[in-house]
N, C-alpha and C positions, 0 to 999 in steps of 0.2 A: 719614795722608798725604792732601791735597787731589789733587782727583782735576777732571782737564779735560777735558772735551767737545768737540768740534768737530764738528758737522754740519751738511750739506751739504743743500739739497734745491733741487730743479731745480720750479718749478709752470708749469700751462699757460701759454701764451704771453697778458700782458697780464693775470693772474691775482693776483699778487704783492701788491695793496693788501688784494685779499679776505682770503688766506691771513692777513697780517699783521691783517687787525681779526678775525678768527676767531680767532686765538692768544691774542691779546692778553690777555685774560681768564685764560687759564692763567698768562700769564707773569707779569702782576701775582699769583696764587695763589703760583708756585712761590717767585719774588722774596721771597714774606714767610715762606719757612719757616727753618726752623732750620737752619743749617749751610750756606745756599744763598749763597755770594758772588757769584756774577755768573748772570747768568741774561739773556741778548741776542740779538735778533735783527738782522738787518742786512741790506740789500739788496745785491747785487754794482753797484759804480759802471757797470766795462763791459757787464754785462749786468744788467737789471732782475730778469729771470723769472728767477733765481740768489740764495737768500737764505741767510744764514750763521747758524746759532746759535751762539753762545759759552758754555757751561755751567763753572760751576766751583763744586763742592761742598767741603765741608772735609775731608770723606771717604766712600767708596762707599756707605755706609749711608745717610748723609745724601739722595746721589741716588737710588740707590733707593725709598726712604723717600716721596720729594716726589715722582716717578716715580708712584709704585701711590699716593700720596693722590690723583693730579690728573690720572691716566691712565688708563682704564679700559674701553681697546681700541676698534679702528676701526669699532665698531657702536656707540659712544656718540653720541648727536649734539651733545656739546659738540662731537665732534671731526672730523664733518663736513667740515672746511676741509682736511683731510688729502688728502679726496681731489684736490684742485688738484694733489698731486705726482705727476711724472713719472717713473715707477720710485721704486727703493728709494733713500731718503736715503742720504747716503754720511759713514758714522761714525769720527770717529779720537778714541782715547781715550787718556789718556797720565796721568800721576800728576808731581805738581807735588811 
């Protein structure tokens, strides 16, 4: 069963371009893996500092999988850009 992401992250005020060219690199990784169908980021129209991801894997393995290939926790300095967020992401995850 495909399996969909929805996450939420609020970054500092005016921060939103940084974050987005620091991720980018992931996103193009994760985009080429196997089982990975949608994999996006988005900016909120009424608010800037408000970015959306859209994840959608073919199934939990998959994101998992692309997850621990291309994530390897907030002391990596790929992932640096993480800290622009404001609290914890806000994650809703649901099965397609």
């Amino acid at each position: 069963m495909a399996i969909r992401q929805v996450i939420t992250f609020r970054v500092q005020r005016g921060a939103a371009q940084a974050f987005i060219s620091g991720f980018q690199p992931i996103i193009d990784k994760v985009r080429g893996e196997d089982g990975c169908e949608q994999y996006e980021l988005f900016v909120g129209h009424g608010d800037p500092d408000v970015l959306v991801m859209l994840e959608r894997s073919r199934d939990l393995a998959a994101l998992q999988g692309a997850l621990a290939k291309h994530y390897k926790g907030p002391d990596d300095p790929s992932v640096a850009f993480f800290k622009l967020v404001e609290g914890a992401p806000a994650r809703e995850r649901y099965e397609v």
